[in-house]
N, C-alpha and C positions, 0 to 999 in steps of 0.2 A: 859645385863640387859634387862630387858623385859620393852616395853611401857605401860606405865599406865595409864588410864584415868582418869584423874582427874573432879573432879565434878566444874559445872561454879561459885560456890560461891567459891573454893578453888583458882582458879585463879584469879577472881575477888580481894581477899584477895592479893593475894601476888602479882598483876599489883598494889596494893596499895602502899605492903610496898618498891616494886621496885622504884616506883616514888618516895617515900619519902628516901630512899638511896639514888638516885640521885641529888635531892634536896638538901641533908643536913638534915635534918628534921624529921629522922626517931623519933618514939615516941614508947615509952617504951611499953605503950596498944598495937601499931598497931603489936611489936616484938612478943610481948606475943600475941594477937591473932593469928598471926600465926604459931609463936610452938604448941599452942594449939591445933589448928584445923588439922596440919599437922602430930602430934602424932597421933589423933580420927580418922583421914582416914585411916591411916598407921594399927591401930589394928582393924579397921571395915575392912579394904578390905583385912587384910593376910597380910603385906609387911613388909619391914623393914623402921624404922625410916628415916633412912640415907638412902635407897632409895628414899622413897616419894620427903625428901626434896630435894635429888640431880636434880632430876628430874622434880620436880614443876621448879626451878630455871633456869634448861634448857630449859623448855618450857615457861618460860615466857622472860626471860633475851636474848634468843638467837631465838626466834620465827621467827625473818626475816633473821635471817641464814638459817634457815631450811625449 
């Protein structure tokens, strides 16, 4: 699979909703803006759905592995 760049508000989104996973606390807005936003990259940049999000997840859940 190929690296994607993802844009700093697309991260910024989902270091959100990673914190509130961890938390406990996820919120049903924070879920839904990021399927949201993660579809609207996914068909502005060419990609598949399930790339994007696999790949947001990786880069932000495992960033100090890599």
């Amino acid at each position: 699979m190929a690296t994607i760049d993802f844009p700093d508000d697309l991260i910024a989104l989902a270091r959100t909703s990673w914190a509130e996973i961890q938390a406990g606390r996820l919120t049903v807005d924070t879920a839904r803006a990021v399927h949201e936003a993660v579809a609207a990259f996914a068909a502005e940049a060419g990609h598949a759905r399930l790339d994007v999000e696999m790949g947001l997840k990786r880069a932000v859940r495992h960033a100090a592995a890599g």
